[in-house]
Backbone as CSV, one residue per row, in Angstrom:
resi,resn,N_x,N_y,N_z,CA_x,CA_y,CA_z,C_x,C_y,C_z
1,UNK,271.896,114.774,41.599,271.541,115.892,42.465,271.385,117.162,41.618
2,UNK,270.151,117.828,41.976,270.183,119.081,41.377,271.266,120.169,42.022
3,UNK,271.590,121.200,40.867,272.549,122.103,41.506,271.650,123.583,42.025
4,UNK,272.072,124.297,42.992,271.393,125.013,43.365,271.288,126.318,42.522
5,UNK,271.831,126.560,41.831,271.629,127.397,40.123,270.353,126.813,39.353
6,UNK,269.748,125.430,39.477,268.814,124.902,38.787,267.659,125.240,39.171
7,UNK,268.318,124.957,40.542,266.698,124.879,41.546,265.993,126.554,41.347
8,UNK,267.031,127.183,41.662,267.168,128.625,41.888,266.525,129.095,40.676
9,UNK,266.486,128.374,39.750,266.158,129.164,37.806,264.863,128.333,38.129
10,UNK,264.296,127.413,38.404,263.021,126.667,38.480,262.328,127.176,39.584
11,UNK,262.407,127.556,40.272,261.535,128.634,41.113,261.156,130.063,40.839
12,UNK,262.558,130.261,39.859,262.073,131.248,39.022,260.563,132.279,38.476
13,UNK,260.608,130.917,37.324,259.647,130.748,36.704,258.081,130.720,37.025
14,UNK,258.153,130.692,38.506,256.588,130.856,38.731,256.022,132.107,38.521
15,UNK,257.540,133.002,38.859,257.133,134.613,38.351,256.701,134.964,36.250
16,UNK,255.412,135.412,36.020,255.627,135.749,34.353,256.699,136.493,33.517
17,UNK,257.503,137.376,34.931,258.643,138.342,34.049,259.309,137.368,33.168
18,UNK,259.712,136.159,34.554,261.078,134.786,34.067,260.259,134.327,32.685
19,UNK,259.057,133.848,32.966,258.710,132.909,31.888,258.987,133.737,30.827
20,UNK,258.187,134.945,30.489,258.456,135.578,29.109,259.635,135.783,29.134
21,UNK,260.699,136.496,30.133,262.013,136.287,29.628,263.191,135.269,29.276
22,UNK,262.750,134.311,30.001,262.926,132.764,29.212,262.396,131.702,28.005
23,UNK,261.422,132.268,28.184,260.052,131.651,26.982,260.253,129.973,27.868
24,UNK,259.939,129.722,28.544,259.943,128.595,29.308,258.644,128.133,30.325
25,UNK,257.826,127.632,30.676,257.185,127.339,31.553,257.556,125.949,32.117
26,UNK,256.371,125.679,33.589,256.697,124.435,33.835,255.312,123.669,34.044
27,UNK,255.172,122.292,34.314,254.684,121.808,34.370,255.154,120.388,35.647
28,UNK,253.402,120.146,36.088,254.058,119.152,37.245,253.020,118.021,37.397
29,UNK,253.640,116.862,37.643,252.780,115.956,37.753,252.819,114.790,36.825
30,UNK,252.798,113.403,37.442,253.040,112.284,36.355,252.535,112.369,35.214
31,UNK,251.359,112.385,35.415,250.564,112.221,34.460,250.380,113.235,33.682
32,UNK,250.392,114.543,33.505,250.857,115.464,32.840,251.941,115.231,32.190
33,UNK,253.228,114.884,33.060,254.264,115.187,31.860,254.465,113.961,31.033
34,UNK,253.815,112.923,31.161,253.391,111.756,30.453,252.610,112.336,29.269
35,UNK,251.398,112.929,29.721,250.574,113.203,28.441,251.191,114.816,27.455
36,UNK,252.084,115.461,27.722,252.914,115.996,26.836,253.574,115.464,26.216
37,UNK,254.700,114.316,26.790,255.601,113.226,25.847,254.835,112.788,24.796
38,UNK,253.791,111.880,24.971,252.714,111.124,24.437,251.950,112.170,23.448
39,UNK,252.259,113.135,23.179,251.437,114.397,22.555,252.482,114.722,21.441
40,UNK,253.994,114.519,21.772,255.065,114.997,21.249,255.607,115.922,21.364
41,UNK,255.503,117.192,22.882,255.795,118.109,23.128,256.853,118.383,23.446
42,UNK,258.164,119.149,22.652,259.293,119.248,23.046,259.323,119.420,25.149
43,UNK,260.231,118.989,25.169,260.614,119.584,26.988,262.228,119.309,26.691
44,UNK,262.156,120.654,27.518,263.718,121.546,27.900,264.313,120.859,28.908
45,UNK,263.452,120.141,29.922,264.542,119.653,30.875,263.008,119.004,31.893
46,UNK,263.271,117.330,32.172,262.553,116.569,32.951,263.027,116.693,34.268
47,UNK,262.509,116.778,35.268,263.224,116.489,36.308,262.529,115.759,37.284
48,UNK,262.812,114.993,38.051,262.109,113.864,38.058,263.109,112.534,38.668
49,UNK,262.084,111.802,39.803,262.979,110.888,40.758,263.148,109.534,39.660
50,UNK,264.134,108.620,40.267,264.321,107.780,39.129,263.587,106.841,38.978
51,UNK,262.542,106.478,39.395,261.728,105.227,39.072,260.831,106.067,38.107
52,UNK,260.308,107.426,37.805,259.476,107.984,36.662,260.633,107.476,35.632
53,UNK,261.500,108.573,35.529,262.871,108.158,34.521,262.676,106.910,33.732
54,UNK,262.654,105.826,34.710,262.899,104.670,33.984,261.548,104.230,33.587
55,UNK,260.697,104.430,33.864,259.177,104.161,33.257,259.189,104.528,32.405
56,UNK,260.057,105.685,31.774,259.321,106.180,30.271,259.899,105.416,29.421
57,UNK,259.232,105.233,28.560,259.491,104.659,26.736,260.570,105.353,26.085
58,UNK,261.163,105.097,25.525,262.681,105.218,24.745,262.028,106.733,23.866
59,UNK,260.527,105.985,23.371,260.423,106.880,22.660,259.693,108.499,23.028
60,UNK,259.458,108.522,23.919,259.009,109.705,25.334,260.254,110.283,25.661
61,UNK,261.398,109.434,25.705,262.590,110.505,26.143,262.915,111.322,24.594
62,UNK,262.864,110.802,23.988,263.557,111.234,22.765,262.910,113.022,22.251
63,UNK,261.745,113.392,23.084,261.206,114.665,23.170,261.711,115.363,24.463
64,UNK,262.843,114.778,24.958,263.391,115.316,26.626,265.053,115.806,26.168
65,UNK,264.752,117.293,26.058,267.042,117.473,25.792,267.619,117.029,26.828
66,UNK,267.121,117.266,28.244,267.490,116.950,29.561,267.172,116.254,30.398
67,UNK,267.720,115.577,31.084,267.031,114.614,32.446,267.886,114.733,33.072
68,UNK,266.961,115.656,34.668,267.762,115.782,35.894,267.219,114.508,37.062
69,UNK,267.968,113.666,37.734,267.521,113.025,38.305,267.399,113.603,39.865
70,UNK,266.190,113.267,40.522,266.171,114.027,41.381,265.444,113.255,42.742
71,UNK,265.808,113.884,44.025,265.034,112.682,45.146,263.662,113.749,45.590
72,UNK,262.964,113.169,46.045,261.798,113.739,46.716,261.537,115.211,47.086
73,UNK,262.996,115.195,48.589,263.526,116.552,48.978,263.544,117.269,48.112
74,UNK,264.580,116.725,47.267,264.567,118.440,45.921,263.555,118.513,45.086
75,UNK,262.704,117.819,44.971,261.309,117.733,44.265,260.433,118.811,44.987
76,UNK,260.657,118.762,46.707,259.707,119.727,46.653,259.999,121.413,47.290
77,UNK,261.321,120.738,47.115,262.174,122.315,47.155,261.627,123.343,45.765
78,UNK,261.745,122.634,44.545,261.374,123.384,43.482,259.766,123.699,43.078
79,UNK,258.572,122.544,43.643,257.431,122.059,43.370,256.682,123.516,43.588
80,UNK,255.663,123.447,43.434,254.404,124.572,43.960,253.748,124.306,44.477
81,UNK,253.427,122.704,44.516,252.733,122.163,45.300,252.737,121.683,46.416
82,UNK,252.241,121.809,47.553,252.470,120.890,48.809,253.055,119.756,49.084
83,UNK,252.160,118.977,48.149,252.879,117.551,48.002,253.345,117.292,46.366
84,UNK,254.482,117.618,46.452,254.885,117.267,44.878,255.291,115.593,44.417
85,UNK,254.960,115.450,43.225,254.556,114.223,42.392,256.025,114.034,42.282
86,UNK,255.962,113.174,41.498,257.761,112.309,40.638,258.719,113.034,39.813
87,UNK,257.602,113.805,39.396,258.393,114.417,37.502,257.630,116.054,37.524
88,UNK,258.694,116.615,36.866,258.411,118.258,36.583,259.057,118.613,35.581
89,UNK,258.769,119.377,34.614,259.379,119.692,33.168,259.027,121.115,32.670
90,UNK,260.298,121.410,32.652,260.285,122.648,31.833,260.056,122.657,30.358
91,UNK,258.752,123.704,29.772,258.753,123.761,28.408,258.249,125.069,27.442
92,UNK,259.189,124.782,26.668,259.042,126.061,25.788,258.140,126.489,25.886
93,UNK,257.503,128.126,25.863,256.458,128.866,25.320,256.176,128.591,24.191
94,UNK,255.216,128.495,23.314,254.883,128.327,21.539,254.714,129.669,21.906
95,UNK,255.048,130.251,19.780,254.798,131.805,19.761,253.561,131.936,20.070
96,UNK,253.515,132.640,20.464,252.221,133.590,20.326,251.068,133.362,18.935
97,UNK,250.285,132.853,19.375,249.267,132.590,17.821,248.305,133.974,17.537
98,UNK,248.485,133.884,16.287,247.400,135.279,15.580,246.061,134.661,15.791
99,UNK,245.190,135.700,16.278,243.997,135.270,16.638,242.879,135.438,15.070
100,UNK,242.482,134.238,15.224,241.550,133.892,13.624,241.039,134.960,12.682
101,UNK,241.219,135.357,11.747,240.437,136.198,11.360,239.105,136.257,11.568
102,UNK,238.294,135.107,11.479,237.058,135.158,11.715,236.985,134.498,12.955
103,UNK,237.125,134.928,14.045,237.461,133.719,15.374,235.538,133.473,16.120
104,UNK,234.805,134.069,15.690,233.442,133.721,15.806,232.902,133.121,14.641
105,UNK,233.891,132.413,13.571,233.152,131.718,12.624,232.268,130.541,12.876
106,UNK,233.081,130.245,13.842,232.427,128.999,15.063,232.379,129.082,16.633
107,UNK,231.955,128.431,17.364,231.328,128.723,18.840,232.963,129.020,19.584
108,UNK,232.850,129.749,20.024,234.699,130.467,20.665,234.022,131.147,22.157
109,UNK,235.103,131.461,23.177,234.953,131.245,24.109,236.049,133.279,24.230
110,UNK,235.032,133.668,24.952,235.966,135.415,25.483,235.940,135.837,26.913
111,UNK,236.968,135.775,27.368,237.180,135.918,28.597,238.038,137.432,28.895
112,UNK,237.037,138.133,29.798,237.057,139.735,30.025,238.090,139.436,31.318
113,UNK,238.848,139.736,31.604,239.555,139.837,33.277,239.440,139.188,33.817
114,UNK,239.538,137.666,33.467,239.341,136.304,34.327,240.796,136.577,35.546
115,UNK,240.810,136.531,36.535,241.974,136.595,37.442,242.613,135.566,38.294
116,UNK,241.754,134.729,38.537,241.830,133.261,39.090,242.461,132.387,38.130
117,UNK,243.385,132.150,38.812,243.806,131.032,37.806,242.896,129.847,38.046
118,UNK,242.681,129.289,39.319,241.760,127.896,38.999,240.871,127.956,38.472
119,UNK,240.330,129.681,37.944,238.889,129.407,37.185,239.761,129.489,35.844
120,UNK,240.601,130.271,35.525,240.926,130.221,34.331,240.992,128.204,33.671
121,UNK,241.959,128.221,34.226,242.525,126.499,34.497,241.321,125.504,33.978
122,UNK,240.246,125.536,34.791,238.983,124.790,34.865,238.228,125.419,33.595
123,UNK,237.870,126.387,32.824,237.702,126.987,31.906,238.165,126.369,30.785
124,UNK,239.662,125.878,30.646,240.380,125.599,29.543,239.730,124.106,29.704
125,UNK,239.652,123.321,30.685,239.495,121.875,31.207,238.175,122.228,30.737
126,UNK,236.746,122.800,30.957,235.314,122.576,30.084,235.261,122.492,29.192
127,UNK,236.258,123.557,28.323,236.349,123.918,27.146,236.657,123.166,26.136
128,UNK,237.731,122.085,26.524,238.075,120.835,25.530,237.534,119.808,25.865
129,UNK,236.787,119.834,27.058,235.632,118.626,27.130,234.700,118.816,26.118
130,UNK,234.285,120.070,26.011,232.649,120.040,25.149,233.287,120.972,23.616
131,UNK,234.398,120.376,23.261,234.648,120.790,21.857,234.977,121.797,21.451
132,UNK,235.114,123.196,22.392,235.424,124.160,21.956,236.756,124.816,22.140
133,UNK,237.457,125.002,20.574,238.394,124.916,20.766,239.449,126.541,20.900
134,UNK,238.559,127.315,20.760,238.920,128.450,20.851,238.907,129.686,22.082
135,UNK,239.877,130.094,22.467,239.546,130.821,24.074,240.178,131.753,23.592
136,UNK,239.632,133.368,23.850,240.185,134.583,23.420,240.343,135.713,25.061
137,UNK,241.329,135.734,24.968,241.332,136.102,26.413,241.347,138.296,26.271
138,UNK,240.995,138.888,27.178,241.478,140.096,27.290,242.669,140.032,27.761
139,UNK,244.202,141.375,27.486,244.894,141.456,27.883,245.324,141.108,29.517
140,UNK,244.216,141.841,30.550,244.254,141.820,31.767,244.038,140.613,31.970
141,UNK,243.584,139.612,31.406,243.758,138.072,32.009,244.625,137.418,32.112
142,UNK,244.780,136.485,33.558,245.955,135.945,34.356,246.542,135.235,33.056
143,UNK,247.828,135.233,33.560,249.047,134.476,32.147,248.652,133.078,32.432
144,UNK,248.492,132.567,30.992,248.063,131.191,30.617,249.436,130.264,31.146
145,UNK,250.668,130.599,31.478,251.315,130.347,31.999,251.662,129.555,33.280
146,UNK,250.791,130.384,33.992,250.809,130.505,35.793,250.771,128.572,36.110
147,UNK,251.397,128.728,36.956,251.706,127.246,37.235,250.273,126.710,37.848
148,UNK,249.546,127.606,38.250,248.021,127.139,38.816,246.854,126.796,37.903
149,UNK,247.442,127.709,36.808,246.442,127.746,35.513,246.536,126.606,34.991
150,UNK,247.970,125.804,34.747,248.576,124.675,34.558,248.097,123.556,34.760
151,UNK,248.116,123.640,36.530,247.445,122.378,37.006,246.272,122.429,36.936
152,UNK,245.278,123.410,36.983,243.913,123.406,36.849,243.618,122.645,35.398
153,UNK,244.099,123.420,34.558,243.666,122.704,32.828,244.312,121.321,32.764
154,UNK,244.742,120.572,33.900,245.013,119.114,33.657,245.196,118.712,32.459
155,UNK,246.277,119.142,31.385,246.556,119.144,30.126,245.592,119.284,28.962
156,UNK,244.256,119.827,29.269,243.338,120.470,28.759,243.864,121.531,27.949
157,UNK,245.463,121.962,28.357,246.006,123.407,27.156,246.402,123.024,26.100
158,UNK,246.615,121.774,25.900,247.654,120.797,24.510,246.218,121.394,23.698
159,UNK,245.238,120.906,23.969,243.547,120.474,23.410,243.089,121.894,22.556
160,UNK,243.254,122.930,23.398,242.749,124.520,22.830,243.518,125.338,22.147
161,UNK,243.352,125.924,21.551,244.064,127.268,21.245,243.436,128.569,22.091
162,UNK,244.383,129.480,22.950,243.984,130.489,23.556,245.162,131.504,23.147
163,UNK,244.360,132.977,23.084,244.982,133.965,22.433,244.910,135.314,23.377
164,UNK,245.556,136.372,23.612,245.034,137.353,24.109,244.997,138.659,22.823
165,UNK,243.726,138.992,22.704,243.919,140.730,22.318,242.829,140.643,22.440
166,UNK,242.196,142.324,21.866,241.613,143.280,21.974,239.963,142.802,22.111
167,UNK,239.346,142.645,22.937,238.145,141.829,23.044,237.177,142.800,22.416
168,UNK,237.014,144.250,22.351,235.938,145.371,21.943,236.121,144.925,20.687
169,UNK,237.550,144.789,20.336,237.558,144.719,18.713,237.615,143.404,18.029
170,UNK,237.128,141.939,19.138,236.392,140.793,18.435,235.032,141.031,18.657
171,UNK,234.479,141.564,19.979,232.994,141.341,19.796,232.607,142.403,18.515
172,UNK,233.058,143.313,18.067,232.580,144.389,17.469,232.736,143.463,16.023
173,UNK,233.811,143.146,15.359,233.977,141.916,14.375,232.476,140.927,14.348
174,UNK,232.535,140.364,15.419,231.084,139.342,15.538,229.699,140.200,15.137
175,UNK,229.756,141.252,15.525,227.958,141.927,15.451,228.293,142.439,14.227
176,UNK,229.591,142.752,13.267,229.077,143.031,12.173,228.765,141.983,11.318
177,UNK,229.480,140.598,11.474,229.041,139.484,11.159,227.596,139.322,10.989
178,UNK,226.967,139.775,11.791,225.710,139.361,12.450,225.849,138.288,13.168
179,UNK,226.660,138.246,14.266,227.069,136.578,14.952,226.577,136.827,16.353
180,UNK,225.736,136.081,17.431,225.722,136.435,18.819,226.716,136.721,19.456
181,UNK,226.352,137.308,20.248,227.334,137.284,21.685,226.458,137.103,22.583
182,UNK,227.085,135.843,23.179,226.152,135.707,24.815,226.790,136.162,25.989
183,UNK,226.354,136.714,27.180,226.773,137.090,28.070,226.156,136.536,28.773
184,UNK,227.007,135.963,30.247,226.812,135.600,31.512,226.098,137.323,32.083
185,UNK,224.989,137.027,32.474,224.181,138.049,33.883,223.316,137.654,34.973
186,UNK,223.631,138.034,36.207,222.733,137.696,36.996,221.100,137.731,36.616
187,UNK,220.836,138.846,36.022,219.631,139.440,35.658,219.170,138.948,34.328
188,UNK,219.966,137.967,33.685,219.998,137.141,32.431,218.491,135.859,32.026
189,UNK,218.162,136.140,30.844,217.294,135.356,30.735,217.712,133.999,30.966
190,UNK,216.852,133.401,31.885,217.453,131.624,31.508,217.755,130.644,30.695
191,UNK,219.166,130.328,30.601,219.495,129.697,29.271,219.150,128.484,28.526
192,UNK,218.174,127.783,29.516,217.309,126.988,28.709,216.230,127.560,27.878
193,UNK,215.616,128.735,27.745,214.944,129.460,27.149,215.664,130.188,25.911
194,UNK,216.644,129.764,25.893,217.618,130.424,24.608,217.469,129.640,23.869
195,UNK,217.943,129.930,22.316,218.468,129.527,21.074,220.043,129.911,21.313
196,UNK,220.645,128.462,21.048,222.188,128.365,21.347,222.308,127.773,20.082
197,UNK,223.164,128.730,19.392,223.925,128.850,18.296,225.152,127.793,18.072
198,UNK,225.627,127.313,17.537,227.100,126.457,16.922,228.264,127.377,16.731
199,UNK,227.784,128.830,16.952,228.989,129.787,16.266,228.435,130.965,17.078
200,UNK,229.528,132.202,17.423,229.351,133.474,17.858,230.281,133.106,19.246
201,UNK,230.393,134.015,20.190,230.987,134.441,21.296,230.022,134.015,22.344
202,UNK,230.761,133.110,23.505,230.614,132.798,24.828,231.452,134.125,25.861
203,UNK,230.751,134.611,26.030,231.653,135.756,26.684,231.480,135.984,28.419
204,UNK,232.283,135.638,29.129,232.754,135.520,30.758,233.486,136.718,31.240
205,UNK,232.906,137.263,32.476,233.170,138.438,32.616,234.477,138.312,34.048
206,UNK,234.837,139.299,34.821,235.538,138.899,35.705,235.184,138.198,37.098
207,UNK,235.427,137.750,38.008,235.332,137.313,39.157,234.255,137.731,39.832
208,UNK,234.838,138.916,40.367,233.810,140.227,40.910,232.587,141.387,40.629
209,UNK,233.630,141.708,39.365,232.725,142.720,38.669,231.864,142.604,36.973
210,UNK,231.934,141.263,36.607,231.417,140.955,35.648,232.067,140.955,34.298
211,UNK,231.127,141.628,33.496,232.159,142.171,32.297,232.033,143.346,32.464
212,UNK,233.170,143.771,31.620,233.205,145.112,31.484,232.269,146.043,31.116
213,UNK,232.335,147.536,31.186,230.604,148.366,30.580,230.945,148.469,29.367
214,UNK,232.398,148.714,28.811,232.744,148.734,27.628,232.251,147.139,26.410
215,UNK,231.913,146.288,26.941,231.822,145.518,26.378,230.215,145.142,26.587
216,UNK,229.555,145.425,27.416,227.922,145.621,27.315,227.284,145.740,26.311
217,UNK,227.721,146.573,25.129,226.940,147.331,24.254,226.921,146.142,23.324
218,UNK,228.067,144.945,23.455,228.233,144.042,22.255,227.563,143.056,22.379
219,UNK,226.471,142.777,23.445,226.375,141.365,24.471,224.592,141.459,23.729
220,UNK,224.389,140.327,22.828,222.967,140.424,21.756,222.536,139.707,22.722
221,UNK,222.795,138.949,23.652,222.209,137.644,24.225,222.626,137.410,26.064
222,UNK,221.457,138.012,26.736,222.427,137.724,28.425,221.257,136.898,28.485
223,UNK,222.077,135.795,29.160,221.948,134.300,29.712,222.689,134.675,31.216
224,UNK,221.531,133.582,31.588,221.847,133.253,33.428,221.445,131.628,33.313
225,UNK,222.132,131.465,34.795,221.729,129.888,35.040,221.236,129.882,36.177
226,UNK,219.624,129.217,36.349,219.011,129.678,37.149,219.240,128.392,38.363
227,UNK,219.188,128.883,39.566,219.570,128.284,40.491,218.438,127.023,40.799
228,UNK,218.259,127.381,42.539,217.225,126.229,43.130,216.001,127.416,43.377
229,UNK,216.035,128.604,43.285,215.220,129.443,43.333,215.588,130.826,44.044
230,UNK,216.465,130.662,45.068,216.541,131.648,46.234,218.487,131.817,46.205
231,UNK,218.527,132.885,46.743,220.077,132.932,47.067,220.032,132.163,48.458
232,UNK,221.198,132.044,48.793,221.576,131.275,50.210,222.847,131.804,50.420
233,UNK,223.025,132.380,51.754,224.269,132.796,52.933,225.842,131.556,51.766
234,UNK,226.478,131.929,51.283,227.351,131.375,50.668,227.209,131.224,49.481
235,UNK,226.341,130.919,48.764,225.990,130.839,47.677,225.343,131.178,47.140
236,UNK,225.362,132.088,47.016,224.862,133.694,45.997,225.213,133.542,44.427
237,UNK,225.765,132.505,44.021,226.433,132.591,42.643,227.395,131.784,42.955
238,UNK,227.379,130.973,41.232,228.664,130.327,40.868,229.778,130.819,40.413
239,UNK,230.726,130.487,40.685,231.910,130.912,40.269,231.733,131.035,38.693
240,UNK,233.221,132.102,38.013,233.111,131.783,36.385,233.673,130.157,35.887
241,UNK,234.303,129.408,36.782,234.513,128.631,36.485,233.237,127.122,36.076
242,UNK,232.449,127.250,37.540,231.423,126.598,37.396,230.890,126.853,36.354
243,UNK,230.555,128.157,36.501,229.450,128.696,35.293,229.760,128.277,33.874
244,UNK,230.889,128.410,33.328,231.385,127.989,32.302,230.975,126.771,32.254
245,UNK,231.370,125.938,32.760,230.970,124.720,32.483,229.705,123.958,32.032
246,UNK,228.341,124.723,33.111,227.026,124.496,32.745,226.765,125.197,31.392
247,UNK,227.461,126.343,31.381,227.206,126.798,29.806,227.445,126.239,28.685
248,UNK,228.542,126.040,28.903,229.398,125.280,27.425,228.604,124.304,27.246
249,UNK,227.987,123.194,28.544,227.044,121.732,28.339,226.170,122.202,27.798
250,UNK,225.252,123.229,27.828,224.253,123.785,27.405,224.505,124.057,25.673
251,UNK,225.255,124.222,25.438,225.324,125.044,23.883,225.838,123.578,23.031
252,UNK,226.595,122.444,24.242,227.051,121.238,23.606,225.654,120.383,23.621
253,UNK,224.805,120.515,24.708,223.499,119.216,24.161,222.610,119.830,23.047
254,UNK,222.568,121.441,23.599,221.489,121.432,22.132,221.992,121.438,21.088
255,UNK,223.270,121.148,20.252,223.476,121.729,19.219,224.009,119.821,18.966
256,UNK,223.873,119.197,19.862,223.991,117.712,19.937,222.429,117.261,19.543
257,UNK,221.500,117.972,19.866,220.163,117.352,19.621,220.055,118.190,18.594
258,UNK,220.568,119.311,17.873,219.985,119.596,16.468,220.774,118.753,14.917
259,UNK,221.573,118.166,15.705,222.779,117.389,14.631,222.057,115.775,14.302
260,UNK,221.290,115.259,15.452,220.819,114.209,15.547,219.191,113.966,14.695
């Protein structure tokens, strides 16, 4: 049985104050905390009904300091989810990584005020589908943390490296490079009509208001994805999440048909 001090510290954590003041996050879902074990990712504490428990490999626990055994009820006393899964695990924050010196040496991914976590989430999930392993976030973007961001990147976060700082002062880095920056715009040339580069900045603006004006001046390249022709009552535009996705495929086939 969990104690209600546990539960109480694991509900915590959905707030970012707890996580950074714990350096702890969580994670939920079989198959997730399967593919962290299987990855070799320390975890602080499994918790989890006992038929997961006993499924794991001797050598999967041996990355677990803790195992709380737990029934359903208290599964979804602590869960975020509606219907919570078997197993949930708390795990360390990694420090903080220095963002590349040259982080447009190769095709990297900049995200201006992404606020959604499921787009963030789904973002990280395109991103290690089509190889790219770098995500540079602005400060104001939702904590890579967030238990939504979590489940969205379906362990798509093991796969990337994502960083937050000063985005004026990577795109500004890239154009002295001489490196693109592409920008998502409505008013954007169509990105099958582009030359898509192997290297420079994918740059995603916020939800609502795009990117920033401060960051306009850096954008060598606005790309759009052109629809069925017309807007329509609901669908006026894809989300940044969608969008990401058709993009990234885009910069992954052609640079797949210039390798071939």
């Amino acid at each position: 049985m969990i104690s209600k001090n546990k539960s109480r510290f694991i509900i915590s954590l959905q707030k970012k104050k707890t996580r950074v003041e714990e350096g702890l996050y969580v994670i939920e879902g079989d198959k997730l905390v399967r593919e962290y074990l299987a990855a070799g990712v320390t975890v602080r504490t499994l918790v989890a009904k006992k038929e997961f428990i006993r499924s794991l490999s001797q050598s999967m626990k041996e990355f677990v300091h803790e195992i709380e055994e737990a029934t359903f009820e208290e599964l979804k006393i602590i869960s975020t989810l509606k219907t919570p899964h078997n197993a949930l695990a708390l795990v360390p924050i990694p420090e903080q990584k220095m963002v590349p010196d040259e982080p447009a040496g190769s095709l990297c991914i900049a995200l201006d005020f992404v606020q959604d976590p499921g787009n963030f989430g789904t973002i990280i999930r395109a991103a290690a589908w089509f190889g790219i392993r770098n995500i540079i976030c602005s400060d104001n973007c939702v904590d890579l943390y967030n238990p939504k961001v979590i489940q969205a990147s379906m362990g798509a976060i093991l796969h990337v490296n994502v960083y937050y700082s000063d985005l004026k002062k990577i795109a500004s880095g890239a154009i002295e490079k001489k490196l693109p920056v592409f920008g998502t715009f409505p008013d954007g040339e169509t990105i099958f009509n582009q030359k898509l580069d192997n290297k420079g900045i994918i740059l995603l603006g916020n939800e609502s208001r795009g990117i920033s004006e401060e960051l306009l001046p850096f954008v060598t390249h606005k790309i759009m994805i052109p629809g069925a022709g017309r807007a329509m009552p609901g669908i006026e535009s894809l989300n940044v999440g969608m969008a990401a996705a058709v993009v990234f495929y885009e910069f992954h086939r052609e640079n797949a048909i210039l390798n071939n």
